[in-house]
C-alpha positions as CSV (number, residue, x, y, z in Angstrom):
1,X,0.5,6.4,-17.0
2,X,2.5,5.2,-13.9
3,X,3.4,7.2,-10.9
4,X,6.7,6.2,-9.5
5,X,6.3,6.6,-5.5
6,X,9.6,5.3,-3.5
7,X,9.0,4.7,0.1
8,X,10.7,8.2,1.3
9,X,8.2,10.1,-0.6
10,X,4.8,11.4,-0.2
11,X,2.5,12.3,-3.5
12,X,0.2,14.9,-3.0
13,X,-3.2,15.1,-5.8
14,X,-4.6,18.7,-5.4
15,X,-8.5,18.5,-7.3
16,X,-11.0,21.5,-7.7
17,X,-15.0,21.0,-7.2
18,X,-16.6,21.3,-10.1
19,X,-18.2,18.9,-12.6
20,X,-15.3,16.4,-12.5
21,X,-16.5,15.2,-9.7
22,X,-19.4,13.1,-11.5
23,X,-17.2,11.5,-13.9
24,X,-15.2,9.6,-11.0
25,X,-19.0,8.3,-9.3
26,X,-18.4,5.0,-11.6
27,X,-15.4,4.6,-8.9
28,X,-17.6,4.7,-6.2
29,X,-18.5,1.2,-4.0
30,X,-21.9,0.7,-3.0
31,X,-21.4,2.0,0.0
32,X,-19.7,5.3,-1.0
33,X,-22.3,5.9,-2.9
34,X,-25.0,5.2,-0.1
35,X,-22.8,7.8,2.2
36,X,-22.6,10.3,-1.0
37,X,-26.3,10.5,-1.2
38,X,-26.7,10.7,2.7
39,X,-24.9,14.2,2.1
40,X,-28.0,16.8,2.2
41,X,-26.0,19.9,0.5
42,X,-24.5,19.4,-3.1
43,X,-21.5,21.1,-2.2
44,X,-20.6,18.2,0.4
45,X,-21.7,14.8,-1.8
46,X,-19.2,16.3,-4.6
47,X,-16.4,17.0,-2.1
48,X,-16.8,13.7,-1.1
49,X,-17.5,12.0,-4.3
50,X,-14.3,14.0,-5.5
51,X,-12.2,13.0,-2.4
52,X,-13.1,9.3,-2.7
53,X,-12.5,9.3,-6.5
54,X,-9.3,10.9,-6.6
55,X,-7.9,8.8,-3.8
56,X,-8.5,5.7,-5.8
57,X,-7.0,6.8,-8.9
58,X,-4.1,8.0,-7.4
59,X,-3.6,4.6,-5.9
60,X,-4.2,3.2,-9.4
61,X,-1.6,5.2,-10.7
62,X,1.0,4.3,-8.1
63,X,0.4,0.8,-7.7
64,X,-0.2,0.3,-11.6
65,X,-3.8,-1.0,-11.0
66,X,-7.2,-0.4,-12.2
67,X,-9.0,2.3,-10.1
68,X,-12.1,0.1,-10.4
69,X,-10.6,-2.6,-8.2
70,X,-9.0,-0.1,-5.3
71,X,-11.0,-0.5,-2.0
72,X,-10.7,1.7,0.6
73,X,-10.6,0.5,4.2
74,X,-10.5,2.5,7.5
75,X,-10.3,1.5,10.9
76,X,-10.6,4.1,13.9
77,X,-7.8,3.9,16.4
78,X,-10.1,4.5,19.4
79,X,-13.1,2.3,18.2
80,X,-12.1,0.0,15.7
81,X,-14.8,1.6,13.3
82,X,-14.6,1.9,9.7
83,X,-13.7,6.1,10.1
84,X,-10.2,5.7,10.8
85,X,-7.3,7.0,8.1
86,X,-7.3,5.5,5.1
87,X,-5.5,2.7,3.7
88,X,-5.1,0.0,0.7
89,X,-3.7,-3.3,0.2
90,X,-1.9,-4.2,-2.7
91,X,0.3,-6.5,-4.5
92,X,3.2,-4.5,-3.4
93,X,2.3,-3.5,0.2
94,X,0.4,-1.4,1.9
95,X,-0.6,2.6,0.9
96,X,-1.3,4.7,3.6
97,X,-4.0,7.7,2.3
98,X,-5.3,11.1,3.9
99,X,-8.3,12.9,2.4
100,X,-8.7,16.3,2.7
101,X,-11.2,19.1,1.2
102,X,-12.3,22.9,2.6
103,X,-14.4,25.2,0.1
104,X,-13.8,23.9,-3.4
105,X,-10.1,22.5,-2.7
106,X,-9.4,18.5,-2.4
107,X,-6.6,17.1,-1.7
108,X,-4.8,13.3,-0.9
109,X,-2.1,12.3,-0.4
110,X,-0.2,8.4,-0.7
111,X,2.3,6.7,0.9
112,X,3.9,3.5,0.6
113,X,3.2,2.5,4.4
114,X,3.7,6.0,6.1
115,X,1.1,7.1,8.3
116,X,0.1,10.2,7.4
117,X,-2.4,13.2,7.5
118,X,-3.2,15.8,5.0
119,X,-5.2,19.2,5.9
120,X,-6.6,22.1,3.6
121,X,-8.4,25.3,4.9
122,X,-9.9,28.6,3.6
123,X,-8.6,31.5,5.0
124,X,-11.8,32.3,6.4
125,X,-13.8,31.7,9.8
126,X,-17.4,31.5,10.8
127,X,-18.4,34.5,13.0
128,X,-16.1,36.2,15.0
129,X,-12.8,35.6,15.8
130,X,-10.5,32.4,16.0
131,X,-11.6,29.8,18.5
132,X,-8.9,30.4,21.0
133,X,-10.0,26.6,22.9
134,X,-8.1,25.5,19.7
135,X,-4.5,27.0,21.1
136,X,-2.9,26.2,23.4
137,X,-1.3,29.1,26.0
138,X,1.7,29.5,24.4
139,X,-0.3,30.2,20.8
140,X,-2.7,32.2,22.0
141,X,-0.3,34.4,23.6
142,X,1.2,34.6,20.2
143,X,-1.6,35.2,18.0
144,X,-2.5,38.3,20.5
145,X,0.7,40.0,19.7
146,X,-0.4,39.7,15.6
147,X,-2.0,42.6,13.9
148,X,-6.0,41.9,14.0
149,X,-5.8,41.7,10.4
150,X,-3.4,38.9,10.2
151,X,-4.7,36.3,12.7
152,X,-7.1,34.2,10.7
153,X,-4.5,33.9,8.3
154,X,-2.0,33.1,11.2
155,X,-4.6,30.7,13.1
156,X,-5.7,29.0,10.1
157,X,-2.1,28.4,9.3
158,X,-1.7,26.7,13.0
159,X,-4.7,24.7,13.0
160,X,-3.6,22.8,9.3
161,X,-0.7,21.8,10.8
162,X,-2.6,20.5,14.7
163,X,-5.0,18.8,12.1
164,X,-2.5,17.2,10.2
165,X,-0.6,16.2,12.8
166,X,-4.0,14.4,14.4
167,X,-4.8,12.7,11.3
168,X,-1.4,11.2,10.4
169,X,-1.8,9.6,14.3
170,X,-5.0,8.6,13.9
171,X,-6.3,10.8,16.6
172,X,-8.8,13.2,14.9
173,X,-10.5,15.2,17.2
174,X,-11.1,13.2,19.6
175,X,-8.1,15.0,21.6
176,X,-7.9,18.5,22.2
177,X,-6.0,20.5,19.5
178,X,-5.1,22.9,22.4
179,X,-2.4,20.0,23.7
180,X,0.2,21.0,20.9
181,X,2.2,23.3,20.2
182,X,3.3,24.0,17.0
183,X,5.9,26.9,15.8
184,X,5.1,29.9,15.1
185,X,2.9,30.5,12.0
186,X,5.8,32.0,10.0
187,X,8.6,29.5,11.0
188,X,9.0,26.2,9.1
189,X,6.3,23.5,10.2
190,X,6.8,21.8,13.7
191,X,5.6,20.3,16.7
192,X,7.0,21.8,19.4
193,X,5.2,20.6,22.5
194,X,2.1,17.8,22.9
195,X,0.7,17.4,26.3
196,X,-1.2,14.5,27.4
197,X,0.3,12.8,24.6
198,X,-1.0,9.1,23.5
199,X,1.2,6.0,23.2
200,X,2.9,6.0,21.0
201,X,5.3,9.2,20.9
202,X,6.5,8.5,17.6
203,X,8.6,11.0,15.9
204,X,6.3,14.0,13.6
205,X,7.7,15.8,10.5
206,X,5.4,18.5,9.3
207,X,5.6,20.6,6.0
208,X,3.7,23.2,4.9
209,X,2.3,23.1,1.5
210,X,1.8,26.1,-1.0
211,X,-1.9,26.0,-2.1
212,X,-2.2,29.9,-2.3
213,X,-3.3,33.1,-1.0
214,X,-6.9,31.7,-0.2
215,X,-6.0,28.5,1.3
216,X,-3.3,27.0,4.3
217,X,-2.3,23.4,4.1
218,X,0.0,20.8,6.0
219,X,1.3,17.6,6.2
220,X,2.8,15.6,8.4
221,X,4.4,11.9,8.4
222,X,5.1,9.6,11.3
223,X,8.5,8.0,12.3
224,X,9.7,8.9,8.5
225,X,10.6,12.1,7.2
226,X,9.4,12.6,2.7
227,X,9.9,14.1,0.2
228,X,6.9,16.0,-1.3
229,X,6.0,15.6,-4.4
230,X,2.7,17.5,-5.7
231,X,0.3,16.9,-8.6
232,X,-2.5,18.7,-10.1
233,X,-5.4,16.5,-10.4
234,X,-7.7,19.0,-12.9
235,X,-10.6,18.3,-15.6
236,X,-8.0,16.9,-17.9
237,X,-5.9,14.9,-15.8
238,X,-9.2,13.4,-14.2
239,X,-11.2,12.7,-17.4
240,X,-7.5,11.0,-19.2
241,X,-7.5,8.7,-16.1
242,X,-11.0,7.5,-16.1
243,X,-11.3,6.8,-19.7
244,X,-12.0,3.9,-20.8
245,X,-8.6,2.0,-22.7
């Protein structure tokens, strides 16, 4: 089977952790599999493994190759080390990837050259409330007027969209999510402001993606606005692309 991509659209593969995850290891390079093993807690290594896996096969399935001969490559904007986004080579052109994974949720998602960044998160935090040194003024003005009850749901909402928005660049977190701005949690998905912006300011479209009630997710694209289209990657869909013809 052969996923049609054009090069105004953006395919999103949504997987859930479970046992799949050890039928895409084969997939794995040598090195993926030495990083998978450095992993200490099961719960990571099959995120990963499952993150890694289904980003080659949906590459297989758009560029009509074998997922055994997709390779991965990453450079990092800042250092030129191999942690950067994600990207592949092929007959064809170049496919731009961002992984993505938060409690048992993965997701990736392909492009035919369109940087791009992908973010998934439980609507849940670790201790108290949400890390305000994430917003910036103008959010955290907004997130005091929101009843208590709705906040994580609102921050959580916020941050998908400052993390997609810093994958898709490039950036990561190594600049503060607190210089953008984005909408307000319930308006459609934009950047609004970005202080102390990098070169260079290339144009962001955001969207936010239904994964629902327990989960938040964005993307965003540079320079080109997509279309979305979405695809769920379960045990069936997995195990019918990694059999053997």
């Amino acid at each position: 089977m052969t996923i049609t991509c054009s090069d105004r659209e953006c395919h999103v593969f949504w997987a859930q952790v479970d046992a799949s995850h050890s039928i895409l290891w084969p997939l794995l390079d040598d090195g993926e599999r030495e990083r998978a093993r450095g992993y200490k807690h099961t719960p990571d290594r099959a995120r990963f493994v499952l993150g890694r896996g289904l980003a080659k096969l949906a590459v297989a399935q758009i560029a009509d190759v074998e997922p055994e001969s997709v390779r991965l490559t990453a450079t990092c904007r800042h250092c030129g080390g191999p942690h950067g986004r994600p990207e592949v080579d092929t007959l064809d052109g170049r496919m731009r990837l961002s992984i993505t994974h938060s409690g048992t949720r993965v997701g990736v998602a392909v492009t035919w050259d369109i940087e791009c960044g992908l973010d998934i998160e439980q609507v849940a935090l670790r201790g108290g409330g949400p890390p305000r040194n994430a917003l910036s003024p103008t959010e955290r003005t907004v997130l005091d007027a929101i009843p208590q009850d709705e906040q994580v749901g609102a921050f959580i909402r916020t941050w998908t969209r400052k993390e997609a928005v810093l994958k898709a660049t490039g950036d990561g977190l190594m600049l503060s999510p607190a210089d953008l701005t984005m909408s307000l949690p319930w308006q459609p998905a934009r950047l609004d402001t970005w202080v102390n912006r990098p070169l260079p300011h290339t144009p962001v479209h955001l969207h936010d993606l239904d994964v629902g009630p327990h989960y938040r997710a964005s993307l965003a694209t540079l320079n080109v606005p997509v279309t979305v289209v979405e695809h769920d990657a379960d045990i069936c869909w997995l195990s019918e692309m990694t059999a053997p013809l």
